[in-house]
N, C-alpha and C positions, 0 to 999 in steps of 0.2 A: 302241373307241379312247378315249371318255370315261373308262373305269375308270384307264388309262394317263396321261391326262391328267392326271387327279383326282392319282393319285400322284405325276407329278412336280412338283405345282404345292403337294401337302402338303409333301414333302420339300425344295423350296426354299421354305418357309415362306410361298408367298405364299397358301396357302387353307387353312384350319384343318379338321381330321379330320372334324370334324360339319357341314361343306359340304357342296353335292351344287350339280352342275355342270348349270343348267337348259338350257345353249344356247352355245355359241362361232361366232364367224367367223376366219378368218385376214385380215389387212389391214396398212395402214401407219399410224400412229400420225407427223401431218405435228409435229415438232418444232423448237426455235429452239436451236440448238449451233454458235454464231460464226454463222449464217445458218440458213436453214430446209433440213431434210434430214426424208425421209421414213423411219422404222425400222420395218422390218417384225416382224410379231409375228403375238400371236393375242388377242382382246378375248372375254371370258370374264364372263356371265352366269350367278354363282351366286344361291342363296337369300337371302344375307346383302350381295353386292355384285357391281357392274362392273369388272374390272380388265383393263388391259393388260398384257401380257409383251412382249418385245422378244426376238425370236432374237437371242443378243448369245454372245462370248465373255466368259470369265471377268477381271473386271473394267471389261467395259464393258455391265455389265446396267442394264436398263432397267423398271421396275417400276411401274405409276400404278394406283391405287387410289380408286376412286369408291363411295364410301359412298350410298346409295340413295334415301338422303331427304334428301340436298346434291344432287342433280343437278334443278334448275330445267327442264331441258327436251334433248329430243333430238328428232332428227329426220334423216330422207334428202334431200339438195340433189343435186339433179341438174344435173352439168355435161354438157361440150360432148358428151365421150365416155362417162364411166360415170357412177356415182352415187359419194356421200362422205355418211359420219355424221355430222354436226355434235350436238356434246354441251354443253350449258351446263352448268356445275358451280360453285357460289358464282359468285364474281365470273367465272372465267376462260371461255375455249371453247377445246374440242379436235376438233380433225379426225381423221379416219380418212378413207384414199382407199385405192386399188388394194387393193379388197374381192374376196376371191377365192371368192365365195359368189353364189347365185344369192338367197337365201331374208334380201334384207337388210332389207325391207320386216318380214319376219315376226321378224327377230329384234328391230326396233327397237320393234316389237308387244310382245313380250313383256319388254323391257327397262318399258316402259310401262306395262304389266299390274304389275310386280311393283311401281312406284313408290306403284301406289295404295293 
């Protein structure tokens, strides 16, 4: 599935050809649009960066891009029922909730590993 991925993520210009795709989860990316709505996507762990995609139709796409040596810090908060990625990046924080992965401990590992 990565090779598939890799390509559709080159052909909408969000990963450049000489990427290679270390790790993804599928989740929700919690954002602020008139109120807070959760868009689901998939968060994507290449060589060069962290980026979200948003399952979105054509012209309501959703694209965040986190450069790897601006992200201050990440980590797993556990709430009442699952867990949520909280990501510090410059000034802001982004959430990720309804993680549809078992292995979020391990991907936020190697988001880590590659920071250093």
């Amino acid at each position: 599935m990565a090779n598939t991925l890799k390509e559709k993520l080159v052909t909408a210009k969000v990963l450049d050809q000489d990427e290679s795709i270390i790790s993804y989860i599928k989740c929700s990316m919690d954002v602020f649009i008139y109120r807070q709505v959760l868009r689901p996507g998939i968060l994507v762990l290449t060589n060069e960066k962290l980026v979200f995609i948003a399952d979105s139709i054509p012209g309501n796409e959703l694209t965040q891009k986190f450069e790897k040596d601006k992200i201050t810090s990440i980590k797993v908060e556990k709430g009442l029922l699952n867990k949520k990625i909280v990501i510090r990046y410059e000034s802001d924080v982004y959430k990720f909730k309804n993680i549809l992965s078992e292995n979020i401990d391990t991907f936020v590992n190697l988001v880590k590993k590659a920071n250093q």
